[in-house]
PLY file of the C-alpha trace (Angstrom):
ply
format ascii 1.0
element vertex 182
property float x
property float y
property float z
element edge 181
property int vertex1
property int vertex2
end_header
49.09 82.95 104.01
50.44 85.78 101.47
52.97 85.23 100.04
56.41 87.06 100.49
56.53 90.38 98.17
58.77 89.36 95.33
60.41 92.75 95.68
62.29 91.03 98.65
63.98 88.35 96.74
65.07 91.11 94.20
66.28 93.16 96.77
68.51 90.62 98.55
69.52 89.60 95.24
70.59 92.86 94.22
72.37 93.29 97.53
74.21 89.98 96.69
75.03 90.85 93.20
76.73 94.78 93.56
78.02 93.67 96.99
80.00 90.31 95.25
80.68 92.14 92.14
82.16 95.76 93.97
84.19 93.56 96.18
85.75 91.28 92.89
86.22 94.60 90.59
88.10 96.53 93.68
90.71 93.44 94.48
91.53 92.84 90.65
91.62 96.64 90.33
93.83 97.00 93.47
96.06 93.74 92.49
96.19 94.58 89.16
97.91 97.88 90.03
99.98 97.38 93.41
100.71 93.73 92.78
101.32 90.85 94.76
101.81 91.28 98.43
105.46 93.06 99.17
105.60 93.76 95.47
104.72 97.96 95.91
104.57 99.89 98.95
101.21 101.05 100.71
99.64 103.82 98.78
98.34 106.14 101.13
95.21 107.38 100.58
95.33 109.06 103.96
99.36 109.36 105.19
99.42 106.71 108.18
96.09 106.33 108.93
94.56 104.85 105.50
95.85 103.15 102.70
95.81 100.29 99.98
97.88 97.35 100.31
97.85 94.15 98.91
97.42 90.83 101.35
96.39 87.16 101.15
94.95 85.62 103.82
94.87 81.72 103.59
93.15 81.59 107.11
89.73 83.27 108.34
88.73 86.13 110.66
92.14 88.24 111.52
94.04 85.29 110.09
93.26 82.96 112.08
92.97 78.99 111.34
95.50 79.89 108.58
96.01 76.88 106.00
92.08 75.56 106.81
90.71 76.55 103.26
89.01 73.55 102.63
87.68 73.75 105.84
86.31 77.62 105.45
85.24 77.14 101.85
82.76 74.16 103.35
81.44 76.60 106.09
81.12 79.41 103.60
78.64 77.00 101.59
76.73 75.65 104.64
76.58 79.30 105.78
75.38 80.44 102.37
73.05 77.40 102.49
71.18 78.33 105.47
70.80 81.94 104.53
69.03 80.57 101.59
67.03 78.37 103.99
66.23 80.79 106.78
65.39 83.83 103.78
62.84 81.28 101.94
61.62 78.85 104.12
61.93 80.47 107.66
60.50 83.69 106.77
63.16 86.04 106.85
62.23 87.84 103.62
59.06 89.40 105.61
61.28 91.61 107.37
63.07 93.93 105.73
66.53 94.81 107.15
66.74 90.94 107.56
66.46 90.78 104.20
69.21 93.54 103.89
71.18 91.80 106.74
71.35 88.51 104.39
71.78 90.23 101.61
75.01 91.91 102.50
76.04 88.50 104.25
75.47 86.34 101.44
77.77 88.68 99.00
80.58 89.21 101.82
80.55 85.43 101.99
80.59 84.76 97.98
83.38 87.19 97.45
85.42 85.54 99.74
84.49 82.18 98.78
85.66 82.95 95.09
89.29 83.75 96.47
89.49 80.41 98.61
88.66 78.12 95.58
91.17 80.22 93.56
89.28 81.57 90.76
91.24 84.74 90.67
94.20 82.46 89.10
97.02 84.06 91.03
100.23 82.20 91.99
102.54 82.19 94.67
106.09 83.14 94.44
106.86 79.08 93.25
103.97 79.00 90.43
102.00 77.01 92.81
98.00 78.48 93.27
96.91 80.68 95.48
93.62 79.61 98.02
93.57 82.52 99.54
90.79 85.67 100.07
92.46 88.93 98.50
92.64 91.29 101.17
93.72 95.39 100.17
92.45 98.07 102.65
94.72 98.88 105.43
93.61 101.24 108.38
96.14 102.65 111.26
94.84 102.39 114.68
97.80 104.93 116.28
100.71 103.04 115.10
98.89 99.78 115.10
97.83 98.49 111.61
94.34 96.90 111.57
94.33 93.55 109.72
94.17 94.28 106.22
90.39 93.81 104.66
88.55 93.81 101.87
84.85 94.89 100.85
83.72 91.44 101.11
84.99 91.95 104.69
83.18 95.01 105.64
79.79 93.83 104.02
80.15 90.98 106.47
80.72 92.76 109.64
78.05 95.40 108.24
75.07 92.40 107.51
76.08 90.98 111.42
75.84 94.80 112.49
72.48 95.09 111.00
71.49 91.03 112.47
72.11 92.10 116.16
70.33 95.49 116.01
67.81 93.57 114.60
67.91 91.47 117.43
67.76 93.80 120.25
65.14 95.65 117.99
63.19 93.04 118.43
63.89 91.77 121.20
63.01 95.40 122.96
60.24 94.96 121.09
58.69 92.50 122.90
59.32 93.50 125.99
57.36 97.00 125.53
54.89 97.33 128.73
51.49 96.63 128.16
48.77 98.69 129.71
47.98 96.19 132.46
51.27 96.03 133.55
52.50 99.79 133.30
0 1
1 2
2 3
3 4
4 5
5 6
6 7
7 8
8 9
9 10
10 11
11 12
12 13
13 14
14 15
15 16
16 17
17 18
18 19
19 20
20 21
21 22
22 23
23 24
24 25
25 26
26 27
27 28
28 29
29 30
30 31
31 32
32 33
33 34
34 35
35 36
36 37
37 38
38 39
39 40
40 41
41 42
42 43
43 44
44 45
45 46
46 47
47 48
48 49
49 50
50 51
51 52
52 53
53 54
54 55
55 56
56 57
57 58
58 59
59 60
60 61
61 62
62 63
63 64
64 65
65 66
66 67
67 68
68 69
69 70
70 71
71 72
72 73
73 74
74 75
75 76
76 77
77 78
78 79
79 80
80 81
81 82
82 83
83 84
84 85
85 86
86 87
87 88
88 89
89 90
90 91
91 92
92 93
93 94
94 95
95 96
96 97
97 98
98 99
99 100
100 101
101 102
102 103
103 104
104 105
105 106
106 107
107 108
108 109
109 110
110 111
111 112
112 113
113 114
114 115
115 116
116 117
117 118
118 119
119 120
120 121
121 122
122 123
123 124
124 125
125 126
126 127
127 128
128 129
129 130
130 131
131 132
132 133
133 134
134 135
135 136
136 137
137 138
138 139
139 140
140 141
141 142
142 143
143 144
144 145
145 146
146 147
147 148
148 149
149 150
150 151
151 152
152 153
153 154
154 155
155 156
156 157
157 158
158 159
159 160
160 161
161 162
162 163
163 164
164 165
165 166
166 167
167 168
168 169
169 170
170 171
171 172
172 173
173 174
174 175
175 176
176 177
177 178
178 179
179 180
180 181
């Protein structure tokens, strides 16, 4: 058996690295500047329909589960963990836009992580810590605001974008008709 390219394991490791370190420099940059939440108004980067504005969530997807941070920094590992797994033992690297899939995964994931364990060193209004994932970009659906997200965010839903058209690549890829039964 060959063995995997080794270009693949720089690749995803590149992905992992800009992706994680984009997504820390842009919420210190963006906290740094408009604060803690409530502390500035939205800067508009687009009047109503874009804009910056600082946000902790404590929970997970859209908030939810809010307080469980022990509880999503343990499934951010194990989900790490068996990226790691499927990219090096189950073969993943072979293909490429799994490898980009992971890739952008694995850094959404990290930069998260590092805001649930409290690395940033921010503190709540009473000097206690913050556990909490940074969140800054806000988008206007109408009148509606869209959660606030953050880069880490968007890599995520981007690397599950990329897994499920790689699944229904594939999986229309085996089910091309052969000659004998066209």
């Amino acid at each position: 058996m060959k063995a995997v390219p080794a270009n693949r394991y720089f690749l995803f490791f590149a992905i992992v690295i800009a992706g994680c370190a984009v997504d820390l420099m842009t919420k210190r940059a963006v906290f740094d500047w408009l604060g803690m939440p409530g502390q500035r108004d939205t800067w508009w980067v687009l009047p109503d329909v874009l804009g910056f504005q600082t946000s902790l969530n404590a929970g997970a997807l859209f908030g939810m589960g809010q307080g469980m941070v022990r509880l999503f920094a343990l499934l951010s590992l194990l989900a790490a963990g068996s990226i790691a797994a499927w990219l090096y033992f189950g073969g993943a690297s072979w293909d490429l836009l799994l490898t980009v899939a992971l890739g952008m995964i694995t850094a959404g994931i990290l930069g998260n992580l590092y805001d649930r364990l409290g690395m940033p060193g921010l503190e709540w209004h009473d000097g206690l810590p913050v556990y909490a994932v940074r969140d800054w970009i806000l988008v206007m659906i109408g009148k509606w605001p869209w959660p606030t997200f953050n880069i880490a965010d968007s890599l995520l839903v981007c690397g599950a974008g990329l897994l499920v058209w790689h699944a229904f690549r594939k999986d229309a890829a085996g089910r091309q008709p052969t000659a004998e039964g066209a």
